[in-house]
Structures are given as structure tokens and as C-alpha cells.
KOLTOR-911432 format. One record per residue: residue in three letters; x, y, z of N, C-alpha, C in turn. Coordinates in nm, 3 decimals. Layout:
  type      n.X      n.Y      n.Z     ca.X     ca.Y     ca.Z      c.X      c.Y      c.Z
   ALA        X        Y        Z        X        Y        Z        X        Y        Z
...
end
This chain:
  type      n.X      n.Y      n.Z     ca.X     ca.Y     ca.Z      c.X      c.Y      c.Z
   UNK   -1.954    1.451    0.980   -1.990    1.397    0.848   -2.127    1.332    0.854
   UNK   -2.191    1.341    0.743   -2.373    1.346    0.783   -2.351    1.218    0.653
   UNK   -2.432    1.072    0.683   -2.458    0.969    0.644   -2.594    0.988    0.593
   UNK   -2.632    0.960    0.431   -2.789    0.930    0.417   -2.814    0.824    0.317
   UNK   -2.887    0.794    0.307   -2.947    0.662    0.197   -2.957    0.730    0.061
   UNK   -2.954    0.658   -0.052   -2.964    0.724   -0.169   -3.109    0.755   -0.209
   UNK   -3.196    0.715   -0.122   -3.316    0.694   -0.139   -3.423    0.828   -0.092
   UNK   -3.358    0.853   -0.027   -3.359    0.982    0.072   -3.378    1.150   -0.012
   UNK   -3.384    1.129   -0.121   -3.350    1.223   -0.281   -3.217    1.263   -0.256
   UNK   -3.102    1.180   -0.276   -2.972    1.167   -0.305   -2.993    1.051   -0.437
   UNK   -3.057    1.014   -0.462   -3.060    0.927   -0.630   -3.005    0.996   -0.738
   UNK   -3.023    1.076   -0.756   -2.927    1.180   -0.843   -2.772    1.206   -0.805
   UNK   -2.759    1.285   -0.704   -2.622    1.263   -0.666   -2.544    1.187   -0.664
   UNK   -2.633    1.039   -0.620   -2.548    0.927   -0.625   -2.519    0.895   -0.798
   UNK   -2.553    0.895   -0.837   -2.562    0.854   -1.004   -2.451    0.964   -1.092
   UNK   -2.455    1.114   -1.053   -2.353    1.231   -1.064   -2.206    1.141   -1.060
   UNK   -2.223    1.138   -0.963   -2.111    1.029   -0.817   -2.071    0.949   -0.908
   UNK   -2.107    0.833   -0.943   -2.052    0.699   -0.968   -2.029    0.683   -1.138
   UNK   -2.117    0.819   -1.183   -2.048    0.841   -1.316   -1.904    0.867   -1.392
   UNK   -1.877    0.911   -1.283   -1.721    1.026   -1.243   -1.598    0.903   -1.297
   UNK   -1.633    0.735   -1.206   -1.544    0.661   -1.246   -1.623    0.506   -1.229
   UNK   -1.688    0.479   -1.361   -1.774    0.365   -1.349   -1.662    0.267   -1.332
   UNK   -1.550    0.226   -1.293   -1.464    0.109   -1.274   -1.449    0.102   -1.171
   UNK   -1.418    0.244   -1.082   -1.422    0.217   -0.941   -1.595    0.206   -0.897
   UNK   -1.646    0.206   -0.989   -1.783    0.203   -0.877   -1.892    0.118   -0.975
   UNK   -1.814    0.034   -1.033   -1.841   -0.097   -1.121   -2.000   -0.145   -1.027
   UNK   -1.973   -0.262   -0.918   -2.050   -0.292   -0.843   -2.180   -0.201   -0.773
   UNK   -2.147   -0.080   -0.763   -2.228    0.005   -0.718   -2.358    0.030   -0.821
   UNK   -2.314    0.025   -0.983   -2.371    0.082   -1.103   -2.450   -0.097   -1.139
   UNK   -2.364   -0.189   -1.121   -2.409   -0.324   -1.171   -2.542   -0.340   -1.083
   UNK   -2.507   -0.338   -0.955   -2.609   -0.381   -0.867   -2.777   -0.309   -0.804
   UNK   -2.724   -0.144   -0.846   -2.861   -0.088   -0.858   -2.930   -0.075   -0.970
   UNK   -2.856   -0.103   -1.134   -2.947   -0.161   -1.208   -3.029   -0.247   -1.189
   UNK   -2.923   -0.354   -1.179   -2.979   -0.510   -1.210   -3.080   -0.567   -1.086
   UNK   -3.036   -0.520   -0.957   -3.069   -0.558   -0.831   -3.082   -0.490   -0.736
   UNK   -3.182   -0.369   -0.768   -3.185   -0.261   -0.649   -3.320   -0.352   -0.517
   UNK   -3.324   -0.429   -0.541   -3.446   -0.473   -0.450   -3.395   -0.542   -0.375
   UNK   -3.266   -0.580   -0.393   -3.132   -0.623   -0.277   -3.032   -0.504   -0.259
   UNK   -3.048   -0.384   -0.305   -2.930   -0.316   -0.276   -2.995   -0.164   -0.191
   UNK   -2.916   -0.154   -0.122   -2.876   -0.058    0.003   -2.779    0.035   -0.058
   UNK   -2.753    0.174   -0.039   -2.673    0.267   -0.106   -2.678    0.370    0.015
   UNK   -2.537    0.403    0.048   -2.538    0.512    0.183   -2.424    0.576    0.084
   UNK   -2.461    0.741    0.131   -2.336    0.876    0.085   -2.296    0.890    0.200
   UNK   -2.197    0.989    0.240   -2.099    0.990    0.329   -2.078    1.143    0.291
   UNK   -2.183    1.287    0.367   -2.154    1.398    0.315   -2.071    1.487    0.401
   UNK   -1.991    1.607    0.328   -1.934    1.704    0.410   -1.995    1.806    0.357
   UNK   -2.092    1.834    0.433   -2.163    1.944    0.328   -2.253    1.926    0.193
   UNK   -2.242    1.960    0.092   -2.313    1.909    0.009   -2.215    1.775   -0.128
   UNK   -2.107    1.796   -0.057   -1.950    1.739   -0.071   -1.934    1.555   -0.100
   UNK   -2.020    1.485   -0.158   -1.970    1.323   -0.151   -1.846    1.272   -0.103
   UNK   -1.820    1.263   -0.009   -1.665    1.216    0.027   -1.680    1.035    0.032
   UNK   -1.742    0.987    0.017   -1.771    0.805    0.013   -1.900    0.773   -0.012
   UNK   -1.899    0.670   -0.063   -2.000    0.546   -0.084   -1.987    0.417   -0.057
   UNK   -2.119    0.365   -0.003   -2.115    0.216    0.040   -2.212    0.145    0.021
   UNK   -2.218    0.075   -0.048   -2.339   -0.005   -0.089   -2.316   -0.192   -0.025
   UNK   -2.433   -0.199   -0.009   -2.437   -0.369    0.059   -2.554   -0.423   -0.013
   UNK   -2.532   -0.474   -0.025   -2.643   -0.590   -0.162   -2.639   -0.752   -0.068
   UNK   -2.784   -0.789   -0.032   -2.758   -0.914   -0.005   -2.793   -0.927    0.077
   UNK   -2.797   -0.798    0.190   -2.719   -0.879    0.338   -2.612   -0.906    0.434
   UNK   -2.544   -0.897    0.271   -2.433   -1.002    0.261   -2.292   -0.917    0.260
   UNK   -2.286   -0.888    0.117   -2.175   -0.810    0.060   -2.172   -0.691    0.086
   UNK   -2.070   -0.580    0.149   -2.043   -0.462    0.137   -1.933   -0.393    0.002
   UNK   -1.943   -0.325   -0.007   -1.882   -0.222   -0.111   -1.808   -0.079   -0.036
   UNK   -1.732   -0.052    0.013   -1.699    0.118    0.055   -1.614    0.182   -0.038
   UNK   -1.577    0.289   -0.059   -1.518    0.364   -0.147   -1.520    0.474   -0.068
   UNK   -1.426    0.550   -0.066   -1.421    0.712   -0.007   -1.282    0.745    0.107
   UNK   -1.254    0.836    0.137   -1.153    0.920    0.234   -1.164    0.801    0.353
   UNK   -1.077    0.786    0.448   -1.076    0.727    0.570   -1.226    0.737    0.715
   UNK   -1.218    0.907    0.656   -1.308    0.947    0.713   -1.475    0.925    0.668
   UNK   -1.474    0.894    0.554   -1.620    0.871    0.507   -1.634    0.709    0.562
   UNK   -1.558    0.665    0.531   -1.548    0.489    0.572   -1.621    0.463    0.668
   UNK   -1.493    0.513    0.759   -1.549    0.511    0.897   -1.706    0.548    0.936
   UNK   -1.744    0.649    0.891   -1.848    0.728    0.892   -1.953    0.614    0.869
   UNK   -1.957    0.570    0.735   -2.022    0.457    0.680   -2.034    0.342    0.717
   UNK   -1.921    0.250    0.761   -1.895    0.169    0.796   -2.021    0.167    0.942
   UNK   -2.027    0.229    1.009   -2.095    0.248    1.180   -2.256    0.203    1.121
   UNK   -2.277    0.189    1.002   -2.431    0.165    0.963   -2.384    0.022    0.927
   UNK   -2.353   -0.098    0.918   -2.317   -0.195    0.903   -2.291   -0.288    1.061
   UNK   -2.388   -0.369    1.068   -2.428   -0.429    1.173   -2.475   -0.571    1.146
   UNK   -2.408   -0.638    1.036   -2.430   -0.779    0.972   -2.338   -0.862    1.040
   UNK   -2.377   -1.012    1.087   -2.301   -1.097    1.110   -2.166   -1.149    1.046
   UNK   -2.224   -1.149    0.945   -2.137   -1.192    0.845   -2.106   -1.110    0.693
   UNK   -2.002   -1.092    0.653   -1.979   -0.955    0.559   -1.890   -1.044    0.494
   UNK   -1.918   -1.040    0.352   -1.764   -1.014    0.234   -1.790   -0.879    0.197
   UNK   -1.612   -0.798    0.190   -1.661   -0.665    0.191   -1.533   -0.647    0.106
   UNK   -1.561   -0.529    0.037   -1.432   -0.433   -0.038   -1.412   -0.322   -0.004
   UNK   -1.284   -0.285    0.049   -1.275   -0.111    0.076   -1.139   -0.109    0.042
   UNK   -1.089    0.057    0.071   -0.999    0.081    0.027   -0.892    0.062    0.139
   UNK   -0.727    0.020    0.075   -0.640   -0.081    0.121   -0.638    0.003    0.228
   UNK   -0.590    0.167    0.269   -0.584    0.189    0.341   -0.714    0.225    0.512
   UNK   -0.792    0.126    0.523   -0.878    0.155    0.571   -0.892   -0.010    0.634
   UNK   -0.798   -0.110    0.627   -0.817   -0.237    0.679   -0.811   -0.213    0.887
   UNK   -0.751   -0.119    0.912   -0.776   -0.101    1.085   -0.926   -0.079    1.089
   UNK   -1.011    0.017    1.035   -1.102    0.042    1.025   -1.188   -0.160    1.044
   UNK   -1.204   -0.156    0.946   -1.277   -0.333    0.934   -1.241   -0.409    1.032
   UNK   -1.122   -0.417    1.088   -1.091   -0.503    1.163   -1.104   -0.457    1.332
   UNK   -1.148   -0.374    1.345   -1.205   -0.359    1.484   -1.329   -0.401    1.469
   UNK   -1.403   -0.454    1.396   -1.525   -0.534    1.409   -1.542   -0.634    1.358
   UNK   -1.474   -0.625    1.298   -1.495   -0.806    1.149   -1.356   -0.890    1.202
   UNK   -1.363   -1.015    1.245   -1.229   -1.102    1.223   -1.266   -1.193    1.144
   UNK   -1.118   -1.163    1.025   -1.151   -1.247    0.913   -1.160   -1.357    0.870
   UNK   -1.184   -1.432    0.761   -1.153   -1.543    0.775   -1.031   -1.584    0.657
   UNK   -1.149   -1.447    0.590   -1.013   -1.469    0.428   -0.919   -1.288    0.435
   UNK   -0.839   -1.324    0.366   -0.836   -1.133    0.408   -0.658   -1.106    0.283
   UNK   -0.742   -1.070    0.160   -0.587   -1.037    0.084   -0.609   -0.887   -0.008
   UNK   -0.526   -0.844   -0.072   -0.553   -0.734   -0.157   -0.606   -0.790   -0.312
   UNK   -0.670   -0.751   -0.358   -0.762   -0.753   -0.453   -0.729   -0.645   -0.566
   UNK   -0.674   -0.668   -0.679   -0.658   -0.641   -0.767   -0.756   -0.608   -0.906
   UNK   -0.790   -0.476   -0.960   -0.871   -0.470   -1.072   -0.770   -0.422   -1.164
   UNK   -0.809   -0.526   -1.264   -0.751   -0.492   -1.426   -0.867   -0.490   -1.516
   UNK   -0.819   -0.393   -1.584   -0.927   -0.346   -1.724   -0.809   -0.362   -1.845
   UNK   -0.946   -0.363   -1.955   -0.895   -0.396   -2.109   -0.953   -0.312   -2.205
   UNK   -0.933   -0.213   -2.247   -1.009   -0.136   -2.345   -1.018   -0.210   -2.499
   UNK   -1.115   -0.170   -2.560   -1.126   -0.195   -2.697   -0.995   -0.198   -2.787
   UNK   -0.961   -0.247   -2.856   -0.848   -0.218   -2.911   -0.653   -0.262   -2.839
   UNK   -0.688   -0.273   -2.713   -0.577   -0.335   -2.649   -0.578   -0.478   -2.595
   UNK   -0.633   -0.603   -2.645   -0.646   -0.740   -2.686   -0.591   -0.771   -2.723
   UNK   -0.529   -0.885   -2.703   -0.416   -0.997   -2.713   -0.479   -1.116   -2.726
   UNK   -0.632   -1.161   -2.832   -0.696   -1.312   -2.838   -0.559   -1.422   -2.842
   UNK   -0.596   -1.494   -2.785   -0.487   -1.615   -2.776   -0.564   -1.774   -2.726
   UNK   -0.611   -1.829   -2.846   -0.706   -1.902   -2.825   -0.613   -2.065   -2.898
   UNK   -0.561   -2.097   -2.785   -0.511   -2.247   -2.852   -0.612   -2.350   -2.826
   UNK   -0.695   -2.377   -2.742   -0.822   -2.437   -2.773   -0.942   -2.341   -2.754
   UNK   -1.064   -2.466   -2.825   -1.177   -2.399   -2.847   -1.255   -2.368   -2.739
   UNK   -1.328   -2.300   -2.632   -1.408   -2.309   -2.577   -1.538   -2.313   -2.618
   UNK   -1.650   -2.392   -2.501   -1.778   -2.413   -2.517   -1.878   -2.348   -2.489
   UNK   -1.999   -2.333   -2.520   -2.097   -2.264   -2.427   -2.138   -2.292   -2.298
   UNK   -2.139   -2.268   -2.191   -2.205   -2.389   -2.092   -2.367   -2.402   -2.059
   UNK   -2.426   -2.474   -2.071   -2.556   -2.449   -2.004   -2.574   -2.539   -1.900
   UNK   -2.725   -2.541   -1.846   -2.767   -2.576   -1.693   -2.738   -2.713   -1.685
   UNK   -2.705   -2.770   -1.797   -2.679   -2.921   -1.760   -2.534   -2.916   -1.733
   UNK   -2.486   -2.862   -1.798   -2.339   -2.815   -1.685   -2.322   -2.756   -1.605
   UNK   -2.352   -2.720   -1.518   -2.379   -2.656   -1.363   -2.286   -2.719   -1.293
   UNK   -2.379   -2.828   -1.271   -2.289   -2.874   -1.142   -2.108   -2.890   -1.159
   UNK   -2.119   -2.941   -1.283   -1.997   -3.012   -1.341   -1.882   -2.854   -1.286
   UNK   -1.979   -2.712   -1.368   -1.883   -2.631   -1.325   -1.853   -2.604   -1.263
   UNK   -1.930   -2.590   -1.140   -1.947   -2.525   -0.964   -1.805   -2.663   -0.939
   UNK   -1.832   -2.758   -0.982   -1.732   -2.871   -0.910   -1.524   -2.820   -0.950
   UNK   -1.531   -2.774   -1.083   -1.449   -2.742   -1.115   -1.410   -2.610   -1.039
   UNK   -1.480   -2.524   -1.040   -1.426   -2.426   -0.926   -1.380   -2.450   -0.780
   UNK   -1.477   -2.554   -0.703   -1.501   -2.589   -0.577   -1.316   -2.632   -0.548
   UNK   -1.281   -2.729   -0.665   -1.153   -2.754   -0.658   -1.023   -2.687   -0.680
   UNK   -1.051   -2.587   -0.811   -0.992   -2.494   -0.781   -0.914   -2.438   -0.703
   UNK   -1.041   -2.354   -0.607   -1.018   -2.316   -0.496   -1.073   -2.289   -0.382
   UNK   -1.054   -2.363   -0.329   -1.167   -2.425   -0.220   -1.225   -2.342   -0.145
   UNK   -1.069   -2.219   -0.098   -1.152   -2.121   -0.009   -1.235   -2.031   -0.049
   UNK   -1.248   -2.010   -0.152   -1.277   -1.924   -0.183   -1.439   -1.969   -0.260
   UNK   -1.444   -2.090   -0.348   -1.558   -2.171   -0.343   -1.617   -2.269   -0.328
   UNK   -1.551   -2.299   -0.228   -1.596   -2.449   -0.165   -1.743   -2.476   -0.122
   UNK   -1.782   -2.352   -0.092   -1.936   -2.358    0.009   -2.045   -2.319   -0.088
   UNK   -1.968   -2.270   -0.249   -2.050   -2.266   -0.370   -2.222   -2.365   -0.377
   UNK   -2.335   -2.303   -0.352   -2.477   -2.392   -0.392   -2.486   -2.435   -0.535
   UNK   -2.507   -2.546   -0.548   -2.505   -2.573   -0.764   -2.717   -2.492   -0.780
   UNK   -2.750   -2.535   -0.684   -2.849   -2.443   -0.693   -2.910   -2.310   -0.710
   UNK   -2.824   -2.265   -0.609   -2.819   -2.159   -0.604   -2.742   -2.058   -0.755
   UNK   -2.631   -2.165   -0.773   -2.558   -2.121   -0.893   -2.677   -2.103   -0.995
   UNK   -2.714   -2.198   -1.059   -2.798   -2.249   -1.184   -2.924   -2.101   -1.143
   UNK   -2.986   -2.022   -1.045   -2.989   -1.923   -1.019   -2.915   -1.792   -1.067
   UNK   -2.839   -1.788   -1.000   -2.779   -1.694   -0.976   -2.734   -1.657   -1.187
   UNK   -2.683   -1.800   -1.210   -2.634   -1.780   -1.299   -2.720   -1.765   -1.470
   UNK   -2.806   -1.783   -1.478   -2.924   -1.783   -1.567   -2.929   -1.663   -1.656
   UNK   -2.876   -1.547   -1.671   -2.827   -1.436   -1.729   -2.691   -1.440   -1.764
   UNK   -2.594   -1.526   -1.721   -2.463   -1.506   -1.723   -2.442   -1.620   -1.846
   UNK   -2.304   -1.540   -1.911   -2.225   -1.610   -2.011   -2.139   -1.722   -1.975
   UNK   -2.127   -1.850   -1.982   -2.043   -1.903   -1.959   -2.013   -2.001   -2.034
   UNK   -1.857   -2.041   -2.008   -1.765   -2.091   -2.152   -1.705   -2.280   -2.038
   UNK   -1.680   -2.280   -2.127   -1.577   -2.415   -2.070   -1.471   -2.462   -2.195
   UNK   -1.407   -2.582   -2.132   -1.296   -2.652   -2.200   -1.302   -2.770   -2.137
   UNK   -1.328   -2.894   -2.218   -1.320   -3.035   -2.219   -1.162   -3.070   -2.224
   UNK   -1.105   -3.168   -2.186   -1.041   -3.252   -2.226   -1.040   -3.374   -2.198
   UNK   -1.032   -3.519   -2.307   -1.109   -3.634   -2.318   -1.257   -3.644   -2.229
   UNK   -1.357   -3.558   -2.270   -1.470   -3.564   -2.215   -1.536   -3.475   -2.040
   UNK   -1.388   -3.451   -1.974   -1.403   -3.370   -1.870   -1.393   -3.232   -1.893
   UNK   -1.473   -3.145   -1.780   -1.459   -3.029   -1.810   -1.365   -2.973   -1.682
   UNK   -1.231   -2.950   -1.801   -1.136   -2.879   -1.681   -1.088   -2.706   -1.708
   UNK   -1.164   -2.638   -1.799   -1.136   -2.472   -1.745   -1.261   -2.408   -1.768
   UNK   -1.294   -2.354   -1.645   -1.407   -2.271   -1.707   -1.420   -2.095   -1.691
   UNK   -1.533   -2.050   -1.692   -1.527   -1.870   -1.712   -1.624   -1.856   -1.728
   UNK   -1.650   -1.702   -1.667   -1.792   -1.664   -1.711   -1.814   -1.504   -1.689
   UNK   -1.910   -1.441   -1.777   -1.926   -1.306   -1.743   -2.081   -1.251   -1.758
   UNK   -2.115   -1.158   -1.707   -2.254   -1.062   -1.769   -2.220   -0.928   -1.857
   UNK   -2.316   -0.966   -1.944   -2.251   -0.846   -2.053   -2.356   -0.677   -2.016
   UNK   -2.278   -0.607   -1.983   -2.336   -0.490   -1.884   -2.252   -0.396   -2.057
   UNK   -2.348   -0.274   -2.057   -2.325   -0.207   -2.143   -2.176   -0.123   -2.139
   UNK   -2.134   -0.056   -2.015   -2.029    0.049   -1.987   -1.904   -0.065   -1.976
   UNK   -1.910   -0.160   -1.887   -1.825   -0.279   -1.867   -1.857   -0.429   -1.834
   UNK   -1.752   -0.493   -1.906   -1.831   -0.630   -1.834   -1.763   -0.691   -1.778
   UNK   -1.787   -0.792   -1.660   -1.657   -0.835   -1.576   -1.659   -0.978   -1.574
   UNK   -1.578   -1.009   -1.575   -1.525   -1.137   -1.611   -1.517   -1.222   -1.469
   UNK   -1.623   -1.270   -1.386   -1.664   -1.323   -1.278   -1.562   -1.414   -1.179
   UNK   -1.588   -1.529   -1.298   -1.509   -1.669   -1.241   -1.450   -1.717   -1.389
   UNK   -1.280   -1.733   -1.315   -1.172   -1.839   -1.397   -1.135   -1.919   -1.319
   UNK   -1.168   -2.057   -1.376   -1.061   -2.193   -1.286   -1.026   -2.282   -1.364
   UNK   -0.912   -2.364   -1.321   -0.863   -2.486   -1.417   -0.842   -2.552   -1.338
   UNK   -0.847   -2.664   -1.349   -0.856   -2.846   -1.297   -0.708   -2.804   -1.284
   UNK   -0.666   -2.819   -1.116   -0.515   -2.826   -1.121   -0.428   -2.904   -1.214
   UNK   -0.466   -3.092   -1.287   -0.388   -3.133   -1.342   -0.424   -3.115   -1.469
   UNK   -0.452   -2.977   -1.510   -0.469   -2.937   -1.647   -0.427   -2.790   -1.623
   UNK   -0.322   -2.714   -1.579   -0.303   -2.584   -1.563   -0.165   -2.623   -1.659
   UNK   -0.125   -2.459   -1.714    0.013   -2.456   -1.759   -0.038   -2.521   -1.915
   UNK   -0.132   -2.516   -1.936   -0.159   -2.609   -2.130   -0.250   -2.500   -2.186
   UNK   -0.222   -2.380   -2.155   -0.331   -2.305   -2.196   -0.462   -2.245   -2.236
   UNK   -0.514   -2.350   -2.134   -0.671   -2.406   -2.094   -0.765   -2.208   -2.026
   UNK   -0.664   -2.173   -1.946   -0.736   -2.051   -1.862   -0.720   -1.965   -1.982
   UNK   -0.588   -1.937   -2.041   -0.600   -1.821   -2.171   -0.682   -1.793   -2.276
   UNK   -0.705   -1.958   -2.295   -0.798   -1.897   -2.423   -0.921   -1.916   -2.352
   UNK   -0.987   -1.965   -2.226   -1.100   -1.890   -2.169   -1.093   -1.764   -2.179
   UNK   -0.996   -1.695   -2.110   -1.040   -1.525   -2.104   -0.965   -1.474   -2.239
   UNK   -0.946   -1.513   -2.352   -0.944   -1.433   -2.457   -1.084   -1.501   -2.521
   UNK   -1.126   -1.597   -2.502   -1.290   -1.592   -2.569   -1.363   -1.498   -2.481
   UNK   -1.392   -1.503   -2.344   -1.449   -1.376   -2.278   -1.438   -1.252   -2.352
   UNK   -1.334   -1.259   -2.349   -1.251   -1.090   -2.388   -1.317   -1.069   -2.547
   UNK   -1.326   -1.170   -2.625   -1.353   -1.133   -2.765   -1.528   -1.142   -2.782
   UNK   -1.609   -1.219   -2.693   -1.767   -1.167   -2.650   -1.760   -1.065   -2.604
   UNK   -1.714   -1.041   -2.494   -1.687   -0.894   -2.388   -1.702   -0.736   -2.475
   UNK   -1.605   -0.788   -2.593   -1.604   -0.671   -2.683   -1.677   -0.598   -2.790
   UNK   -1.754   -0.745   -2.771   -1.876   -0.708   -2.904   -1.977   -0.666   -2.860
   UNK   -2.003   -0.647   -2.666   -2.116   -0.588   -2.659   -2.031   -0.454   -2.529
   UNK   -1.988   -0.454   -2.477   -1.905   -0.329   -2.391   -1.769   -0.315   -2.445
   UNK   -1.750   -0.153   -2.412   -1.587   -0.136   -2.437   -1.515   -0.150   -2.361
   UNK   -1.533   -0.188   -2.266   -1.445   -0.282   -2.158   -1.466   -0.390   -2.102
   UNK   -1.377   -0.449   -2.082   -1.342   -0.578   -2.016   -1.269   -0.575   -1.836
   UNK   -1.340   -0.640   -1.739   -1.244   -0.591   -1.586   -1.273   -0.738   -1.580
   UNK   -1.177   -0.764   -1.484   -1.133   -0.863   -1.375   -1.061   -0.833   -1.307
   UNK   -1.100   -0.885   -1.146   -1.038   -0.884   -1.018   -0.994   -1.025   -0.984
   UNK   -0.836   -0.999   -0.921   -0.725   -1.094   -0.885   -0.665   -1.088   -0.814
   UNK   -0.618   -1.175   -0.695   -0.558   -1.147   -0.581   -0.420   -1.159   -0.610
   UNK   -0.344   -1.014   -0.493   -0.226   -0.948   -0.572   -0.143   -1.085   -0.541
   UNK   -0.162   -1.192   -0.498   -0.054   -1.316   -0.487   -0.073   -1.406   -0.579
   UNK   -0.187   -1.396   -0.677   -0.184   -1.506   -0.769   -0.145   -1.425   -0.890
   UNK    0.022   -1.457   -0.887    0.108   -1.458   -1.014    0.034   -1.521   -1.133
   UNK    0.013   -1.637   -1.130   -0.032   -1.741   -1.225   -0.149   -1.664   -1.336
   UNK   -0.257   -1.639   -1.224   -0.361   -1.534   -1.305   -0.301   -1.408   -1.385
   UNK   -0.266   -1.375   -1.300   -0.214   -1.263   -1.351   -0.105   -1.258   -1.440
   UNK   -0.080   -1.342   -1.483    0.049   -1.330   -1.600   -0.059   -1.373   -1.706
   UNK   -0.150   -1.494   -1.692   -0.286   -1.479   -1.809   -0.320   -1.397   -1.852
   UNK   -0.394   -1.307   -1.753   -0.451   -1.167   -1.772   -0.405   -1.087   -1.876
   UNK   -0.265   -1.084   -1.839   -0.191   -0.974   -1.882   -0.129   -1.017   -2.009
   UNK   -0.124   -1.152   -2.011   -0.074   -1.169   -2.213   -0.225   -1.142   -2.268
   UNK   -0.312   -1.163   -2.204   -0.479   -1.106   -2.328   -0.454   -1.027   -2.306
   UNK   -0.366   -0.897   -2.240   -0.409   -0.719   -2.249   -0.494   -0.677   -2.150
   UNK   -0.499   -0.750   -2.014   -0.562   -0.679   -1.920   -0.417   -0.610   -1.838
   UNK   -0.458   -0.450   -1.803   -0.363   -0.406   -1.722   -0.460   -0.313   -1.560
   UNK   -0.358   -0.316   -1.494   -0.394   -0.335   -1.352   -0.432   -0.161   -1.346
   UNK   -0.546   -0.151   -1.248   -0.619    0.013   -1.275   -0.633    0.069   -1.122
   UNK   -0.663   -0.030   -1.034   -0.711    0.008   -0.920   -0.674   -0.144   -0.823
   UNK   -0.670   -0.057   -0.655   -0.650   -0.190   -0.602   -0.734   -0.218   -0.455
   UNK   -0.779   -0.295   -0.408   -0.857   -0.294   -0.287   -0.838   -0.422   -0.163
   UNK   -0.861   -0.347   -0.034   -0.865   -0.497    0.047   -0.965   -0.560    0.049
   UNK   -0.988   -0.729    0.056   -1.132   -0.778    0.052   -1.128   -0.855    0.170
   UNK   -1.217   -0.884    0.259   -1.200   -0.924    0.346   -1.392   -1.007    0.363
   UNK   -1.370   -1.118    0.411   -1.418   -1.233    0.437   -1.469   -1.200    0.600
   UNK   -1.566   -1.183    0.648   -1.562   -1.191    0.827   -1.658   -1.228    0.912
   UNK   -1.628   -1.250    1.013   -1.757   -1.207    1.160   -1.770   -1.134    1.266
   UNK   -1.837   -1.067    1.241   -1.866   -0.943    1.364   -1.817   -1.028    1.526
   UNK   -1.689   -0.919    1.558   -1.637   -0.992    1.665   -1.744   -0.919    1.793
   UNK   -1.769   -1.075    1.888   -1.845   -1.037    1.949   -1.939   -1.176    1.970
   UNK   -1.972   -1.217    1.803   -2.068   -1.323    1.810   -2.004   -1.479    1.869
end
């Protein structure tokens, strides 16, 4: 199996490729728009045949998609210390002869088409801007720690400067927040958290049914990814009308060795 860069005049192919199923290859389509000057794109050929794709943006983040055998294939060009990565569930032996993790669960994508919405808005949400930053990064951090504890408010207020984001006060604190980028084909619904002693009051729902009802006025879909153990999310999700499409392992790591 013959590995090449998309850069290589595979730019077309790759684009053929990821047209086929923009949900599975969401990240692939988001990130060489928006951010090809961080993004890396490898095919995985049998012939003139696409059997996988893998894209790494960052540095940082990997992406794989494809047969066991393209993975693998792909995977052997990945030589980063440190990786958050997505591939497919059956391909976690693969990752783990080089990466030991730190985080490591199945990862769940749900989509929402136009027309299958469930708004359910018992309070109002807000707009957020940069003077709420920190406030929000803090509300996530608690959340859930592992997952954003090591969150930069700097880096955020960055990162985040294109992105939509909502909140929910109560007596003056901000305890649920959300956020998305509105991408034409789909838009994904980033980050949901609620102040543990404000969960269960319907603080996260009507975040992602306000998402969901921006979401719709500029893409015909709506995605979010959820880990297959958080019930809680996922019973949210699924009274706004998100249903489950695709599923992946994500894994957190360090190149064993270092």
C-alpha cells in the first residue's frame, strides 16, 4: 500500500474522497479550509484505489479513517510525542503499540438534519464575548477536568474569535455554556458544560437547542461528539433530535519510548 501527501497532486482526489461522506470526514473538510497552513493530509493507496485518510493539524491532533490496513499504513508516518487522535474503533491495537494513553474512550457522532429538531428552551441563553472567556474556560475546566483542565484562557480568547458562543447565568454566575462554528455543509457543536450544582434544571438543553436553532439558519446540519459513557449528554442530545451516525476511538497519548 503506497502512502502520499495530498499535496503531491492528490488535492483532487482527496476532495473526490471526502465528498463521498462530509460527516465522516467533517474534520478533514473543516481543517483544510479553515487551516491548511496547520494541516497535513496523507492517502493510503491500493492502486489508484483510496483505502484511508489521515490528517494531523497542529502537531498535535491526528484524524485516521480507512480499512485496518490503510491505518496501519498511515499511522507509520506519525512520529509526534504527543497525539490526541481519532480512528476507527476497530484499529485501537494498532495505536497502542506506540501511544500509551492517558485518556482513551469511544467517541460518539450524532447528527441533526433540518427539519428533525426538538427546540426546548426553558431558559434564555446569552451571547458570550471576550470578557467572558475566562469565566467560560473556568466553567468547563470544572466540568471536566480531564478533559479541560489544561484549557489556556488565552489561548481560548484565540482560538475562539470566529466561534459562536452562548451561556446561562444564574443569580449572576455563569453556569452552562456552548459553542459552535458555523461551516456551510455542517456545523459542530464544540463544547457543552454545566456547573455540576446546576445540572438536571435544564441549563445544557436549552444551550444545545439555541445552538441547534443558529446551527440551522446557516447549515443543514447540526453534529456533536459524545463519549459512549456519558448517558447524561446523551439523553440531552437526543430530546433536541440529535441521533447517533458514526462511532470512533479517541485516544489521548505518548509515544512509548519517551
Amino acid at each position: 500500500m503506497k502512502v502520499v501527501s495530498s499535496e503531491d497532486g492528490y488535492e483532487q482526489a482527496f476532495w473526490n474522497h471526502v465528498d463521498r461522506d462530509r460527516l465522516e470526514f467533517y474534520f478533514f473538510i473543516f481543517d483544510k479550509r479553515q487551516n491548511r497552513d496547520k494541516t497535513q493530509v496523507f492517502l493510503a493507496l491500493e492502486g489508484r484505489k483510496i483505502e484511508g485518510l489521515m490528517l494531523i493539524y497542529a502537531g498535535r491532533i491526528v484524524q485516521l479513517r480507512g480499512t485496518r490496513e490503510a491505518v496501519k499504513a498511515l499511522f507509520e508516518k506519525v512520529n509526534l510525542e504527543h497525539v490526541e487522535l481519532q480512528a476507527p474503533l476497530d484499529c485501537e491495537d494498532i495505536i497502542l503499540r506506540r501511544y500509551r494513553p492517558s485518556l482513551k474512550f469511544e467517541i460518539i457522532l450524532m447528527s441533526l438534519r433540518k427539519g428533525e429538531e426538538n427546540i426546548r428552551m426553558k431558559h434564555v441563553p446569552v451571547r458570550v464575548g471576550d470578557e467572558d472567556v475566562e469565566e467560560f474556560v473556568e466553567v468547563l475546566r470544572k466540568a471536566d477536568p480531564e478533559a479541560w483542565g489544561d484549557l489556556d484562557i488565552e489561548q481560548q480568547k484565540a482560538s475562539w474569535k470566529d466561534a459562536f458562543l452562548l451561556g446561562i447565568r444564574h443569580q449572576g454566575k455563569l453556569v452552562s455554556v456552548g459553542g459552535t462554528r458555523f461551516v456551510d455543509f455542517a456545523s459542530n457543536i464544540s463544547v457543552v458544560a454545566t456547573d455540576k450544582g446546576h445540572r438536571n434544571m435544564g441549563f445544557a438543553t436549552s444551550i444545545v437547542s439555541a445552538l441547534v436553532k443558529e446551527i440551522l439558519e446557516n447549515s443543514p446540519v447540526a453534529i456533536i461528539h459524545v463519549r459512549k459513557d456519558n448517558a447524561s449528554a446523551i439523553q440531552v442530545y437526543s430530546k433536541v433530535g440529535f441521533k447517533p451516525c458514526k462511532r470512533y476511538l479517541l485516544i489521548r497519548g505518548t509515544r512509548i519510548g519517551i
